[in-house]
C-alpha atoms as an extended CHARMM CRD file, in Angstrom:
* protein
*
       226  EXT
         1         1  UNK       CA             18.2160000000       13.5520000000       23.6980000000  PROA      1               0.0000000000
         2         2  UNK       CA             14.4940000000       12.8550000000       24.4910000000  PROA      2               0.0000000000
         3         3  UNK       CA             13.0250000000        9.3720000000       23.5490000000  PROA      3               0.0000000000
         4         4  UNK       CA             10.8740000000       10.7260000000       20.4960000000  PROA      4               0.0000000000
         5         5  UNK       CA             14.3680000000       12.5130000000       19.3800000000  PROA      5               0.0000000000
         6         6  UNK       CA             16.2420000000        9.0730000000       19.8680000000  PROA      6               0.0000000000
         7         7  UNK       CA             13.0080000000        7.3300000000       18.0060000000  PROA      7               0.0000000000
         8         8  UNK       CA             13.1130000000       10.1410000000       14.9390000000  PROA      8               0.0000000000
         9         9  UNK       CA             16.9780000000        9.1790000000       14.7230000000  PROA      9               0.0000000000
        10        10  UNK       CA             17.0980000000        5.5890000000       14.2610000000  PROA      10              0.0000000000
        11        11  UNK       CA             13.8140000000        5.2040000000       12.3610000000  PROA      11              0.0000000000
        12        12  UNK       CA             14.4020000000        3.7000000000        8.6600000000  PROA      12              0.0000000000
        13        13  UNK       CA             14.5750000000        5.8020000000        5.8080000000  PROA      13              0.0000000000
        14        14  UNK       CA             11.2100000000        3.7160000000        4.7820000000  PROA      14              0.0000000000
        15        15  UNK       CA              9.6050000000        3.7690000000        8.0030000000  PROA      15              0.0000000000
        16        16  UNK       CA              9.5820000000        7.5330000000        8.3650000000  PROA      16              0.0000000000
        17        17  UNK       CA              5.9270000000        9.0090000000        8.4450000000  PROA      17              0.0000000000
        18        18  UNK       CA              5.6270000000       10.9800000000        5.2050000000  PROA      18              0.0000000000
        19        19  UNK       CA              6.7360000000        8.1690000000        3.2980000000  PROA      19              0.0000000000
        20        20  UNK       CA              3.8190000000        5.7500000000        4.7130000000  PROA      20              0.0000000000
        21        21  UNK       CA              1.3040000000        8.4710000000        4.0440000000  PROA      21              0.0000000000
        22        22  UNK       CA              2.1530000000        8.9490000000        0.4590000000  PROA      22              0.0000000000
        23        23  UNK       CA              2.3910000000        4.2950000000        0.6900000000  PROA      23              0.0000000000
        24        24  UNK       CA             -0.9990000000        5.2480000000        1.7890000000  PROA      24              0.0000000000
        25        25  UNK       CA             -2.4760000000        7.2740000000       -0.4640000000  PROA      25              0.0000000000
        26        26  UNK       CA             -1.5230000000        5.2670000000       -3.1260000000  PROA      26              0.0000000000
        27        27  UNK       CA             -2.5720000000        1.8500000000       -1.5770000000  PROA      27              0.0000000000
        28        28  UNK       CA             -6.2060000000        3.6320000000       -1.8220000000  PROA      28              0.0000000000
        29        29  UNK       CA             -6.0720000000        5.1200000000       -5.1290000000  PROA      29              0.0000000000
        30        30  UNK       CA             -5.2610000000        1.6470000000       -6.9040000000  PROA      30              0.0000000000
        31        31  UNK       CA             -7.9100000000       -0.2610000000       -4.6660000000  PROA      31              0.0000000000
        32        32  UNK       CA            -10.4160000000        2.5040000000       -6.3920000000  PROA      32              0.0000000000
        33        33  UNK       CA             -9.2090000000        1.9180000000       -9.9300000000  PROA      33              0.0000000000
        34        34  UNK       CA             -9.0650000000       -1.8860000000       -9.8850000000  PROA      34              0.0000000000
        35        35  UNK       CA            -12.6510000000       -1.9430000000       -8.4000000000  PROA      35              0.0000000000
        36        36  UNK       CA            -13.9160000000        0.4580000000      -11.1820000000  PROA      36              0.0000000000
        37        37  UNK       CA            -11.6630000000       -0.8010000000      -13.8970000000  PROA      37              0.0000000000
        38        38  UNK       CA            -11.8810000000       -4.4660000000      -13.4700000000  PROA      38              0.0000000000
        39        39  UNK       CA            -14.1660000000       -5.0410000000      -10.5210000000  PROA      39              0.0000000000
        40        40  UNK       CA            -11.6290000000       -6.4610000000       -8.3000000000  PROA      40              0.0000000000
        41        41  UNK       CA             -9.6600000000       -5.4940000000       -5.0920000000  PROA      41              0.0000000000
        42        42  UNK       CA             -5.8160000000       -4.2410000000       -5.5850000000  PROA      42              0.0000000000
        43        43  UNK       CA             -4.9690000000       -4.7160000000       -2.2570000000  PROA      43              0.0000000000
        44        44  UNK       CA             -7.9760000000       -6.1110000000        0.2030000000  PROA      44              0.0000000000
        45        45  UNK       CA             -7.7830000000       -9.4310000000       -0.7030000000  PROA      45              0.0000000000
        46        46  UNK       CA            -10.0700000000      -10.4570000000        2.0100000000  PROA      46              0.0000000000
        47        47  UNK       CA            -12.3500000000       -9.2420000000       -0.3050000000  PROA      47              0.0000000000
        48        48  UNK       CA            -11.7100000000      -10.7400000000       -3.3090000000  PROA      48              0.0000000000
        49        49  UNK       CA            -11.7650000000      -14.1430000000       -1.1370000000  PROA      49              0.0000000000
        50        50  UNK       CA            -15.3490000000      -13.2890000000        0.1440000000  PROA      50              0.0000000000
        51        51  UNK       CA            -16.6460000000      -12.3610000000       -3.7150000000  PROA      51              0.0000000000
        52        52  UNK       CA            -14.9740000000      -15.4790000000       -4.9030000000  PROA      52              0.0000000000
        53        53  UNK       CA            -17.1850000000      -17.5370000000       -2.2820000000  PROA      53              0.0000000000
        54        54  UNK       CA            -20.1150000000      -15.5650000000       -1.9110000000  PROA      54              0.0000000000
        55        55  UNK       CA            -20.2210000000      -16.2500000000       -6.1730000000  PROA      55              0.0000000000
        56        56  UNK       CA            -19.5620000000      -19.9970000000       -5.8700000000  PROA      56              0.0000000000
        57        57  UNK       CA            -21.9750000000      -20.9780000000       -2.8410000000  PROA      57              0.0000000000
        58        58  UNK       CA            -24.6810000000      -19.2620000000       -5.5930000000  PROA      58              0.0000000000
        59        59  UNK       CA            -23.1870000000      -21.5580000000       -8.3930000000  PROA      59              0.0000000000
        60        60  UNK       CA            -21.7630000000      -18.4840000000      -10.6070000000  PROA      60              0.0000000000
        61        61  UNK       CA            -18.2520000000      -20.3010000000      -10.8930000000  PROA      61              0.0000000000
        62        62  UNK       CA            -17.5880000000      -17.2380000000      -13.7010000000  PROA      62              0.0000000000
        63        63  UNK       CA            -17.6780000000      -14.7060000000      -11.6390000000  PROA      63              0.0000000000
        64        64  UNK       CA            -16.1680000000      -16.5050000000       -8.6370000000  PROA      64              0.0000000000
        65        65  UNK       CA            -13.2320000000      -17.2710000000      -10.8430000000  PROA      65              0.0000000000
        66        66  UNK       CA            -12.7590000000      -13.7980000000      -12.0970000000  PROA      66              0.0000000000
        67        67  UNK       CA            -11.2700000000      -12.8340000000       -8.5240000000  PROA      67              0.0000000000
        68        68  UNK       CA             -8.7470000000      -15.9900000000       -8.3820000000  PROA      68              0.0000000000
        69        69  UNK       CA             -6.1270000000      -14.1020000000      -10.4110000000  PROA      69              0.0000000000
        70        70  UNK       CA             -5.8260000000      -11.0940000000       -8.2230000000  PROA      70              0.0000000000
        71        71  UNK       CA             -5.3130000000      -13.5750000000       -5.1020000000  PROA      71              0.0000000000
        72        72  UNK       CA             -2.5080000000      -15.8180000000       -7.0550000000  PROA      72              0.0000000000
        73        73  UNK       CA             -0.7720000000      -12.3830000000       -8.6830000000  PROA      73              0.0000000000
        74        74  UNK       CA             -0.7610000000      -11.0270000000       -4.8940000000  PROA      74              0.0000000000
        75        75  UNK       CA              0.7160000000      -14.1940000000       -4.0560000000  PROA      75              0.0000000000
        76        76  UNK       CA              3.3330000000      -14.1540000000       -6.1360000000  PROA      76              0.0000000000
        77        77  UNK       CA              4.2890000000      -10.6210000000       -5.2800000000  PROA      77              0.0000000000
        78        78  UNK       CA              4.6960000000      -11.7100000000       -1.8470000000  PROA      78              0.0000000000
        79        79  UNK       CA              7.1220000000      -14.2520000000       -2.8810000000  PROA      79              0.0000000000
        80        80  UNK       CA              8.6840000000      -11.4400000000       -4.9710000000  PROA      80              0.0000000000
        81        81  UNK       CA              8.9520000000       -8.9000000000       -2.1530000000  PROA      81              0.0000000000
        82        82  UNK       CA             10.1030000000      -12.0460000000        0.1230000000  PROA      82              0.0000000000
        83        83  UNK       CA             13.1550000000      -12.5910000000       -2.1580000000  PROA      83              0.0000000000
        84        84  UNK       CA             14.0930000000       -9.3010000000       -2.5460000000  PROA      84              0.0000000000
        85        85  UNK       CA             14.0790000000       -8.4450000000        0.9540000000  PROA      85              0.0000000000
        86        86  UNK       CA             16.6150000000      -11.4110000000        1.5610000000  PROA      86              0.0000000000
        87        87  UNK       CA             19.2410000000      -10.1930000000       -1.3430000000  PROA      87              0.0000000000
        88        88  UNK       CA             18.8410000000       -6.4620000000       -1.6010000000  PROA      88              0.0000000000
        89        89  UNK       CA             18.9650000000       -5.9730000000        2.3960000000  PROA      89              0.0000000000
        90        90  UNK       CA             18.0660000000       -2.2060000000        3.3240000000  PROA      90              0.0000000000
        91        91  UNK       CA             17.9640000000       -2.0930000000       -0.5630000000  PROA      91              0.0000000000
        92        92  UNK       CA             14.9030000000       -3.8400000000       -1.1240000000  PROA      92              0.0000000000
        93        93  UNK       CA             12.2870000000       -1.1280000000       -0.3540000000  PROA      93              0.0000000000
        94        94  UNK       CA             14.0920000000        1.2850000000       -2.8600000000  PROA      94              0.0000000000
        95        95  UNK       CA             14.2600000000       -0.8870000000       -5.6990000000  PROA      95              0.0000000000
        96        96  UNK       CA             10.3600000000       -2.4220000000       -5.0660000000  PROA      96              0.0000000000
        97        97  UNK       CA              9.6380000000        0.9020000000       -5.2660000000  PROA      97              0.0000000000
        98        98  UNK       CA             11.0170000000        1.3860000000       -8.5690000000  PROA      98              0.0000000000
        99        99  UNK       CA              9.6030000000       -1.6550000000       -9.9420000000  PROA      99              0.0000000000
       100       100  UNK       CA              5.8390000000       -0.9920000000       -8.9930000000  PROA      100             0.0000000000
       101       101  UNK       CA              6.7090000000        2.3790000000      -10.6150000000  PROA      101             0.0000000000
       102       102  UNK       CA              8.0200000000        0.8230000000      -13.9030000000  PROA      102             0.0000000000
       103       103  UNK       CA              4.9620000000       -1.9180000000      -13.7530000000  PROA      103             0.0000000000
       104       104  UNK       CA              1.8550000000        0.9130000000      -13.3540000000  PROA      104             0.0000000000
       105       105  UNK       CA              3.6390000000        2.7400000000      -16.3390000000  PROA      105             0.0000000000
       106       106  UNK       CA              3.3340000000       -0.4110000000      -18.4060000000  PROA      106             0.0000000000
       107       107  UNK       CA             -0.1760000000       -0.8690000000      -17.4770000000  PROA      107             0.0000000000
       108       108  UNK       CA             -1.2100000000        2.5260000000      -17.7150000000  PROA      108             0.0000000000
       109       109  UNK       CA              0.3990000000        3.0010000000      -21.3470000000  PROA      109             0.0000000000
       110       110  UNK       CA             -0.7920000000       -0.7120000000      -22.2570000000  PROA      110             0.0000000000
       111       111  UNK       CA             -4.2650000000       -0.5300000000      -20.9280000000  PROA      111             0.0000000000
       112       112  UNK       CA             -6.3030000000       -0.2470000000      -23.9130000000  PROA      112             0.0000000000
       113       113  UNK       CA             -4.4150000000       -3.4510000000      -25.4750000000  PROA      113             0.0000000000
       114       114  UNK       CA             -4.2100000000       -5.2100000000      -22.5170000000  PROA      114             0.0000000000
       115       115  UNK       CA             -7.1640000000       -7.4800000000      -21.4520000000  PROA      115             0.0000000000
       116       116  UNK       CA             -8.4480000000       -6.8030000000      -18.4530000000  PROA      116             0.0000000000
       117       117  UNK       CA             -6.8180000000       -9.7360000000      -16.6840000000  PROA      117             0.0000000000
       118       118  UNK       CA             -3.2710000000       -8.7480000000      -17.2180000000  PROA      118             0.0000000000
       119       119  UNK       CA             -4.1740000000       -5.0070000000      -15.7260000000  PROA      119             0.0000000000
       120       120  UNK       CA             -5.3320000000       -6.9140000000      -12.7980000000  PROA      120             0.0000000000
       121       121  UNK       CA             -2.4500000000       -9.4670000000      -12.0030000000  PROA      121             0.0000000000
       122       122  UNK       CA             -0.1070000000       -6.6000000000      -12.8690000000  PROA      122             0.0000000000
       123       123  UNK       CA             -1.5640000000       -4.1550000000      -10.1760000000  PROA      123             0.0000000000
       124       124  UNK       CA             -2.2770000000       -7.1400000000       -7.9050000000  PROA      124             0.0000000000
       125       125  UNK       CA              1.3250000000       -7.4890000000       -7.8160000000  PROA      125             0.0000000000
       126       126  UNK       CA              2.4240000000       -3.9310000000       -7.1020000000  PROA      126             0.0000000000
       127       127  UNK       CA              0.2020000000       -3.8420000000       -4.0150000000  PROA      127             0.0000000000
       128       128  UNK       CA              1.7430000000       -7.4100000000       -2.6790000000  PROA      128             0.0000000000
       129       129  UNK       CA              4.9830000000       -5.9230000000       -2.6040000000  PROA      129             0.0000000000
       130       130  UNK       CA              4.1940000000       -2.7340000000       -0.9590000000  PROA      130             0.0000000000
       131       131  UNK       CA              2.2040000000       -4.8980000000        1.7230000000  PROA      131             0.0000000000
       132       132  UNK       CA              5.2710000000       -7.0770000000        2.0740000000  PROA      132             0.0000000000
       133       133  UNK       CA              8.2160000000       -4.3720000000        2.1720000000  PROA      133             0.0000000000
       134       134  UNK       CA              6.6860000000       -1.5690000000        3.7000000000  PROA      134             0.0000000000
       135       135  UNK       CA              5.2140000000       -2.4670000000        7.0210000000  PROA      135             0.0000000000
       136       136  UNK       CA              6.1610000000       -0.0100000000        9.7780000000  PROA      136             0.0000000000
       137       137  UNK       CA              6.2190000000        3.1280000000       10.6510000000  PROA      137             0.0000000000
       138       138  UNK       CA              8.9700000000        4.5870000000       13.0370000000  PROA      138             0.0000000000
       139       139  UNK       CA              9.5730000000        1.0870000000       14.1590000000  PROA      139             0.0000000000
       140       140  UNK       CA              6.0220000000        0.0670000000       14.8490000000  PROA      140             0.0000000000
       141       141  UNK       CA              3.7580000000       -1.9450000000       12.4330000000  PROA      141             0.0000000000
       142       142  UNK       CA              0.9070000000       -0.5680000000       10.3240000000  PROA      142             0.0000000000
       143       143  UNK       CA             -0.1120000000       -1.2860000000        6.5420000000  PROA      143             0.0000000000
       144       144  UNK       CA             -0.2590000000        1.1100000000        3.7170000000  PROA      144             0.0000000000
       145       145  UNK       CA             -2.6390000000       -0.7790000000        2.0100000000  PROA      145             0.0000000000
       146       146  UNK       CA             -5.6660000000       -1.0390000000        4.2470000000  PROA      146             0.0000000000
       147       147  UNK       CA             -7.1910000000        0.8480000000        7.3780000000  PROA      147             0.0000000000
       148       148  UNK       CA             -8.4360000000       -2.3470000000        9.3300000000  PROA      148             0.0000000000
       149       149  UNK       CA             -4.9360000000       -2.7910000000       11.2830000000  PROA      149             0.0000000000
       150       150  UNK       CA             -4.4770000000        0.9660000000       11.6110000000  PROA      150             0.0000000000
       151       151  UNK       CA             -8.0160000000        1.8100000000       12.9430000000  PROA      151             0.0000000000
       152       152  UNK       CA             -7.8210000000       -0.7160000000       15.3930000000  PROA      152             0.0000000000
       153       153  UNK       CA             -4.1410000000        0.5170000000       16.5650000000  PROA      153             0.0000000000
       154       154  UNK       CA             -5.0590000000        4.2260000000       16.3490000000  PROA      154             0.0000000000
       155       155  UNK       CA             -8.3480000000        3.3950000000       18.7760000000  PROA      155             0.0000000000
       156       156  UNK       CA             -5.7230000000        1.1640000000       21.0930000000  PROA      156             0.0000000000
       157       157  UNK       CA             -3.7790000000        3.5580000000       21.1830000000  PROA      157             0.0000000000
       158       158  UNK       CA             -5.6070000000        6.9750000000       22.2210000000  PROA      158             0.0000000000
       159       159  UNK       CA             -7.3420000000        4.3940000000       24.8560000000  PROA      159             0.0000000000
       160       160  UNK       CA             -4.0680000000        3.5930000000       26.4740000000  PROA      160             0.0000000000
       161       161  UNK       CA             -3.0680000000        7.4760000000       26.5950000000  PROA      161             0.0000000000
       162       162  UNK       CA             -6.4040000000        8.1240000000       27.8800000000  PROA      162             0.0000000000
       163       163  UNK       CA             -6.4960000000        5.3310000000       30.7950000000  PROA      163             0.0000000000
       164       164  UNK       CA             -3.1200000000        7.4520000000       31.9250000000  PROA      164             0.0000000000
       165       165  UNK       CA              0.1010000000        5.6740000000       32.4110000000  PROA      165             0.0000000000
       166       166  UNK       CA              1.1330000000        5.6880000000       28.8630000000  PROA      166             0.0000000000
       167       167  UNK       CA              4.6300000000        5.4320000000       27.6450000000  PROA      167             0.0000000000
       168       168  UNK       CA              5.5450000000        8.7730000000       25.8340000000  PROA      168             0.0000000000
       169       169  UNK       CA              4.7920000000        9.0110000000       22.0190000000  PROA      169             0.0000000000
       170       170  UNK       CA              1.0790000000        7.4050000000       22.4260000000  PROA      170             0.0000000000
       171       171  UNK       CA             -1.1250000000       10.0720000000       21.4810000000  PROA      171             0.0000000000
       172       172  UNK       CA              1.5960000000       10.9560000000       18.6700000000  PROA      172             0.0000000000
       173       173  UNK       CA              1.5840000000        7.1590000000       17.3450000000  PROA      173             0.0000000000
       174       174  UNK       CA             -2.7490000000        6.9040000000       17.6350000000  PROA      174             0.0000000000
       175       175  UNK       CA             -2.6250000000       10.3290000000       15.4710000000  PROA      175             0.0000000000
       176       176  UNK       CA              0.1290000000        8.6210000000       12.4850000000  PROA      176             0.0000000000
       177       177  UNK       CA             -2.7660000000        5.1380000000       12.7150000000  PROA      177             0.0000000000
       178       178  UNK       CA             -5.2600000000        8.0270000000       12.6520000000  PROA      178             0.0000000000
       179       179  UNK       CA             -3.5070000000        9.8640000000       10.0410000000  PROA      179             0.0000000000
       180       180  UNK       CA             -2.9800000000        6.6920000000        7.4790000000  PROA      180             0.0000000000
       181       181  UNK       CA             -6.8370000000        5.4440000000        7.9920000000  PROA      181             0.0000000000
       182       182  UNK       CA             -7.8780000000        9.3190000000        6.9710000000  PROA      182             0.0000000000
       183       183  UNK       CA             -5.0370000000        9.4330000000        4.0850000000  PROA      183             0.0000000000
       184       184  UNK       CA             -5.9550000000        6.2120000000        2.5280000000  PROA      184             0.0000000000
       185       185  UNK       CA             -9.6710000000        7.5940000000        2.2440000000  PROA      185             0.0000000000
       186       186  UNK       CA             -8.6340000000        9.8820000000        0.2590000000  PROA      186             0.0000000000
       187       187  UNK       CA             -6.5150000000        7.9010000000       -1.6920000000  PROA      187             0.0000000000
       188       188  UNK       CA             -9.4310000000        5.8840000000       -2.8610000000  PROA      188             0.0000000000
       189       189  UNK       CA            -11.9050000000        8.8670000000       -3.3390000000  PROA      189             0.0000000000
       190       190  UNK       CA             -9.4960000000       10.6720000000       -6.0100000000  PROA      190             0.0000000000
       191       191  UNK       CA             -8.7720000000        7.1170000000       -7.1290000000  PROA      191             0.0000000000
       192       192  UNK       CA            -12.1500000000        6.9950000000       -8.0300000000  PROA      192             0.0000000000
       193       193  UNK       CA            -12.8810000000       10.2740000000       -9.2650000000  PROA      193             0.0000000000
       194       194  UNK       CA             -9.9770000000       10.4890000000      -11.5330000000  PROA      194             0.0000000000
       195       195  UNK       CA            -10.7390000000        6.9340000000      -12.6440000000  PROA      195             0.0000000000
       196       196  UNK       CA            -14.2490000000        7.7370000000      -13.9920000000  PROA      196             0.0000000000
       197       197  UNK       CA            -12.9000000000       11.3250000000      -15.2510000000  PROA      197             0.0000000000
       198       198  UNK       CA             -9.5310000000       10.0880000000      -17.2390000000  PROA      198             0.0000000000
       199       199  UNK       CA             -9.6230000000        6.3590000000      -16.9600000000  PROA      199             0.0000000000
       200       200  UNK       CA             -6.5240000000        6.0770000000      -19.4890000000  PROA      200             0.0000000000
       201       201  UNK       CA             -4.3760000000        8.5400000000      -17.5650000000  PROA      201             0.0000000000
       202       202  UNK       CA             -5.8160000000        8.2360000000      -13.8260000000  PROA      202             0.0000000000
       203       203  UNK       CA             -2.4470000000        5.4100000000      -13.1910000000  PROA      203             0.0000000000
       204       204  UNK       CA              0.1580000000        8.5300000000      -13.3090000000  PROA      204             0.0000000000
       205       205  UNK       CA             -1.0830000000        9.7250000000       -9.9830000000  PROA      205             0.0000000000
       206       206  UNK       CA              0.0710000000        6.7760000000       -8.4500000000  PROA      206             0.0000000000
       207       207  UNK       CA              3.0570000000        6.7350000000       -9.7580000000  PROA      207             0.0000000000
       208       208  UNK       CA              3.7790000000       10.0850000000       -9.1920000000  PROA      208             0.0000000000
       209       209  UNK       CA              2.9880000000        9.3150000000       -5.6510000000  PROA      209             0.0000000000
       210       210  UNK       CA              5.3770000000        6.4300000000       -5.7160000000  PROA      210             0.0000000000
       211       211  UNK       CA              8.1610000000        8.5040000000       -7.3980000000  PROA      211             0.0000000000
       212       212  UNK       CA              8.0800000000       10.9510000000       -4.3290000000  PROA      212             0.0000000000
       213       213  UNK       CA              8.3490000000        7.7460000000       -2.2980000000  PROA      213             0.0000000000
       214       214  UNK       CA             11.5350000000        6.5930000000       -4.5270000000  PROA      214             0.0000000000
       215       215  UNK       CA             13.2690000000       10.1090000000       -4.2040000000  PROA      215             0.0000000000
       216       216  UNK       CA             12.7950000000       11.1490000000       -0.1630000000  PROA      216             0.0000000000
       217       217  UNK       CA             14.2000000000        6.9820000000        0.1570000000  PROA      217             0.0000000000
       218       218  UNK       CA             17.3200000000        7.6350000000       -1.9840000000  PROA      218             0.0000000000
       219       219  UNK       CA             17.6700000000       11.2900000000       -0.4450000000  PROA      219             0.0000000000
       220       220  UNK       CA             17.6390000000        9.4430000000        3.1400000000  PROA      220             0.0000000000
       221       221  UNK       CA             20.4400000000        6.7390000000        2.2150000000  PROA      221             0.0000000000
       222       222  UNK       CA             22.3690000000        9.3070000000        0.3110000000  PROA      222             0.0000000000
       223       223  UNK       CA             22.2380000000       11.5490000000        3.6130000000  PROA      223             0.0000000000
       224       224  UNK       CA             23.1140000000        8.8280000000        5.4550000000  PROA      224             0.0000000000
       225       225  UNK       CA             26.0520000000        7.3440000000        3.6010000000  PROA      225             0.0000000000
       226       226  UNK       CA             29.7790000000        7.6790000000        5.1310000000  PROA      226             0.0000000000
């Protein structure tokens, strides 16, 4: 058995490249709708930080304080994905899954009676605990919620194979990096064109999405059971 064969055989069920692609695609579709819908970042909380201070410095504490609540929701979704992680085991990625799933059809059924602030802690939190639960691919580490990390790995990367002398797999791993960067895109370009289309249905792509996620990880640990 080749290396790459002994990599594809011990990789996690969550860590297994279709499954960060559609982690992906989703992680840009909700940064699109949270922008459009409530003028905040889902997932880049960088910048939401940078808003909130680029607002203060100018004096306009309202609408510095408007992107607080996204950074304390993702907060708390960290500690979330944190605890479940510690008592759910290889468990925890399944059933965070399921609960951003259950969460985005709350919001997306409760959006016209929700004020805009709940939308945004609740979708604040779904994108913490994907950040925190899903954070490699076949072993190595990359985020399905932004491209900064990726880009900089995929470029790495495709240097390394490039220079010569790299390990086998390299030009295979720069093209996944590659892949996630160019999959998020498009993520947050149907994110927003759905948004501005159906704003009060544009949440079941994600889910959908998220639901594919949900079934290829119980698939995998059913497979894999004695």
């Amino acid at each position: 058995m080749s290396a790459l064969d002994l990599a594809a055989a011990t990789t996690r069920r969550d860590e297994t490249v279709e499954i960060v692609l559609l982690l992906a695609f989703s992680g840009g579709y909700i940064d699109a709708y949270t922008w459009i819908i409530h003028g905040v970042m889902a997932n880049a909380q960088t910048a939401n930080l940078i808003f909130l201070w680029v607002h203060a410095t100018a004096g306009n504490w309202t609408k510095a304080l408007h992107f607080v609540p996204p950074l304390l929701a993702f907060a708390a979704g960290i500690v979330i994905a944190t605890w479940l992680r510690r008592v759910a085991g290889e468990r925890a990625s399944a059933i965070s899954i399921l609960l951003e799933i259950l969460l985005l059809i709350a919001i997306g059924i409760l959006h016209n009676r929700m004020p805009d602030l709940a939308g945004t802690l609740g979708i604040s939190l779904v994108a913490a605990m994907q950040t925190a639960v899903f954070t490699r691919v076949e072993g190595v580490l990359c985020s399905t919620v932004m491209i900064t990390g990726n880009l900089r790995q995929a470029i790495e990367t495709i240097f390394v194979a490039v220079a010569g002398s790299a390990p086998p797999g390299t030009l295979r791993r720069s093209g996944i990096y590659f892949a996630l960067c160019a999959v998020f895109g498009c993520g947050a370009a149907a994110g927003a064109f759905v948004t501005q289309a159906i704003p009060n249905l544009a949440l079941g792509i994600p889910v959908v999405a998220l639901l594919a996620v949900l079934l290829r990880c119980e698939a995998s640990h059913q497979k894999g059971a004695p």
